[in-house]
C-alpha positions in Angstrom: 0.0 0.0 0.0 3.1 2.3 0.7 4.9 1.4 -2.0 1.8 2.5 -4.2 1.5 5.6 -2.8 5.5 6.3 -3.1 5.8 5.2 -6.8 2.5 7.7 -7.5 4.5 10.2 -5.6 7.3 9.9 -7.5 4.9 10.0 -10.6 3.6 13.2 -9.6 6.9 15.0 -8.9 8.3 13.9 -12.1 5.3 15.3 -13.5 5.5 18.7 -11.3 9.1 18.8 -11.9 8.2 18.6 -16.2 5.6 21.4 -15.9 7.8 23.7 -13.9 10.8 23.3 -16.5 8.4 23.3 -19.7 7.1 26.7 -18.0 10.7 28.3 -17.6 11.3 27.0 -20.9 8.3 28.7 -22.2 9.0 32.2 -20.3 12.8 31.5 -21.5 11.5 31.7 -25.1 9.0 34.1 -25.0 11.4 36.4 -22.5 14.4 36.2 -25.6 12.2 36.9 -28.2 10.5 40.2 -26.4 14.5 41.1 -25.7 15.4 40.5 -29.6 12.2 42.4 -30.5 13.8 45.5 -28.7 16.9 45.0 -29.3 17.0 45.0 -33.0 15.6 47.9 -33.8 17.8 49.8 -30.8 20.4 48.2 -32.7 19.7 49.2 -36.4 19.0 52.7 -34.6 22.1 53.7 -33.0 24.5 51.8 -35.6 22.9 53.8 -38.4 23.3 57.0 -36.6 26.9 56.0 -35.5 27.7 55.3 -38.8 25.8 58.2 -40.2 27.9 60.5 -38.0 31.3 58.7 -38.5 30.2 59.3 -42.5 30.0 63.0 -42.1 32.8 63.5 -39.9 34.9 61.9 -42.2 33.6 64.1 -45.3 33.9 67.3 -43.5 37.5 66.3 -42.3 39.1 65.1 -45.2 37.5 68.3 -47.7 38.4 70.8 -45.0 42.2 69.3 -44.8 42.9 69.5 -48.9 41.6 73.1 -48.9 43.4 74.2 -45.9 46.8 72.5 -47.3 46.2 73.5 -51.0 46.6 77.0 -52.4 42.7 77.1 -53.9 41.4 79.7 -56.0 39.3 80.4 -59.0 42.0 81.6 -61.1 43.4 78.4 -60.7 40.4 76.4 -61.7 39.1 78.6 -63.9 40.4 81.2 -66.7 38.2 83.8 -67.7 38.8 85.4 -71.2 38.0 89.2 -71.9 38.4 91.4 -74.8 40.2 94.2 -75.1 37.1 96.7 -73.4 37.1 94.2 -70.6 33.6 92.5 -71.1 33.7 88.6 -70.7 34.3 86.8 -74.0 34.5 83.2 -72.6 35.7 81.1 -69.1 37.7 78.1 -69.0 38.0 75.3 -66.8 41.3 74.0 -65.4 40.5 70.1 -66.3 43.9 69.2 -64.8 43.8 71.5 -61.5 40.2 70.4 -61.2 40.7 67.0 -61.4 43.8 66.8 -59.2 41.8 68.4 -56.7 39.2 66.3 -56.7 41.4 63.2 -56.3 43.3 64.5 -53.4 39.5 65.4 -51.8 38.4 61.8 -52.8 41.7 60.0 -51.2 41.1 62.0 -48.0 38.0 61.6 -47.4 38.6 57.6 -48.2 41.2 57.0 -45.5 38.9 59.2 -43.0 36.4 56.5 -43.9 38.6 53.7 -43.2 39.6 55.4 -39.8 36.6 54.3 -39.1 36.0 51.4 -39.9 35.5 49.9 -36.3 33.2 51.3 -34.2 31.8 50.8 -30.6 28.2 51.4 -30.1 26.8 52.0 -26.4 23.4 51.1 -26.5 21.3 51.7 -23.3 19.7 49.1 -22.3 17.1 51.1 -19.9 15.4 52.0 -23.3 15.1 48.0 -23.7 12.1 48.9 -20.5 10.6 51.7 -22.6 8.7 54.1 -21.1 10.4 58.2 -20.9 12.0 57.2 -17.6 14.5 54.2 -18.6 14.8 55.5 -22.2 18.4 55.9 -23.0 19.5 55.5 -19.1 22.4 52.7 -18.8 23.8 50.3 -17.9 25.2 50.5 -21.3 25.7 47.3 -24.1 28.8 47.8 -26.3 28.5 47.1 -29.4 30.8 46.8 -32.3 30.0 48.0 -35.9 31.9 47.8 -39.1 31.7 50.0 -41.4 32.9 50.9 -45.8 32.4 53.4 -48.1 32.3 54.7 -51.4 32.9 58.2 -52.7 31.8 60.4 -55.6 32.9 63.8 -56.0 31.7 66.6 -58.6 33.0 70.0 -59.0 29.9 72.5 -60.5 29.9 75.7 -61.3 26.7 78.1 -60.3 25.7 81.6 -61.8 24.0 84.0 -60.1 23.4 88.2 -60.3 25.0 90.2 -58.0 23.8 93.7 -58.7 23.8 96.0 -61.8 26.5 94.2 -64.5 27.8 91.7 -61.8 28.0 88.1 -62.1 28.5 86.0 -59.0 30.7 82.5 -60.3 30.6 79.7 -57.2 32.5 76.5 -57.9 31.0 74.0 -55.8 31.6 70.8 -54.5 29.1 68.1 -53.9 29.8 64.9 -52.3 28.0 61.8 -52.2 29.3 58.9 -49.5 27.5 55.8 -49.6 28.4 54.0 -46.4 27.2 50.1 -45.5 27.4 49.2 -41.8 27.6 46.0 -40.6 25.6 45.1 -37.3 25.8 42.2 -35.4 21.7 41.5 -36.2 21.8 43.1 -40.4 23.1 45.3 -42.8 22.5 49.0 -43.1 23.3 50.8 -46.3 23.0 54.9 -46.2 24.1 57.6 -48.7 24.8 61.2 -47.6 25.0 64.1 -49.7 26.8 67.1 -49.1 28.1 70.6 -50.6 30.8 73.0 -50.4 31.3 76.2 -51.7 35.7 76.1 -53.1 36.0 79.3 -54.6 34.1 82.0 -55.8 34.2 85.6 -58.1 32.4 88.1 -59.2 33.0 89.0 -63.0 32.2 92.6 -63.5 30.8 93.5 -67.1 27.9 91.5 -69.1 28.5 87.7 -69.1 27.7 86.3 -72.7 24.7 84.0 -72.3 26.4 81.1 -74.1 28.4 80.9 -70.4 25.6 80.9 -68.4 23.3 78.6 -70.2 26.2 75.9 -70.0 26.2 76.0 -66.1 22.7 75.7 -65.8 22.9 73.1 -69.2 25.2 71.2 -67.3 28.0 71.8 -69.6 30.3 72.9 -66.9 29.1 69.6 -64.8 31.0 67.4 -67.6 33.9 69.7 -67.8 34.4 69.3 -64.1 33.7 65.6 -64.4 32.8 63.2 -61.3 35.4 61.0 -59.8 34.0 57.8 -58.4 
């Protein structure tokens, strides 16, 4: 009669003892997935904007060091021709100042890139709780991103009046960086676009329309050429 009770005992413990760990087991699962459900998107969020900022820097850096190192000006990129009354017959572009310039730009803003390459994210995990209180409060999850990048560069030219006979000539440069990160959870691809003015004039007389319609044309785009 004991021995019944015992072995049903036993029965009923292993079977108490297989509920309790299929319900940890359960609230394991379920408690990962609600975690990985935060913790993506907190993820894609503050590598993107890590990367997004390490992208910038790295533009801003690299243009701002060529221009400060080299002796930039218009005459150097472009030659304007006048006649003999001094009105504006024609302007030239500098293919080989322009595009050395725009390779020394590209080359720096390249090893910026790969400066940072390798990133550490801190990613605070109150903002895993939600709620205005625990957002972004710590502790803090590093996390390490990797980052490359591609550059395009393209020197334009704009036209615009600056008073009676005046002609305002901006070279400018625009700068695309298209930047992939890679997370621990995916992939994020970005592309930022920036401009900066590199020189300007102002050419005093009438300015033959021929010159302006090829900035606005795009003319003086494919002199300047893109370098990818």
């Amino acid at each position: 009669m004991f021995g019944g009770v015992y072995v049903r005992r036993r029965r009923t413990n292993r079977v108490l003892r297989g509920g309790a760990f299929l319900l940890v087991a359960v609230l394991l699962v379920c408690g990962v997935g609600m975690v990985d459900s935060r913790l993506r998107p907190l993820i894609q969020n503050y590598g993107y904007m890590a990367a997004r900022r390490g992208a910038m820097l790295a533009v801003h850096t690299g243009v701002e060091t060529v221009l400060a190192d080299e002796a930039v000006n218009y005459s150097s990129l472009v030659t304007v021709y006048r006649s003999e009354m001094g009105q504006v017959l024609s302007a030239e572009a500098n293919v080989t100042a322009i595009n050395r310039l725009k390779s020394h730009i590209t080359n720096a803003v390249m090893q910026e890139l790969s400066k940072r390459e390798e990133q550490t994210v801190k990613l605070p995990l109150g903002s895993l709780i939600g709620g205005s209180f625990f957002t972004g409060r710590g502790p803090f999850l590093s996390v390490k991103i990797h980052t490359s990048g591609a550059v395009i560069s393209n020197l334009t030219g704009t036209f615009t009046d600056a008073g009676i006979n005046q002609t305002n000539h901006r070279v400018l440069l625009d700068m695309t960086v298209m930047v992939t990160a890679a997370l621990p959870t995916e992939r994020v691809s970005l592309e930022l676009s920036t401009q900066f003015l590199i020189c300007e004039t102002v050419l005093v007389g009438e300015v033959p329309e021929t010159i302006t319609q090829m900035d606005l044309g795009g003319e003086w785009s494919n002199i300047f050429g893109a370098n990818d």
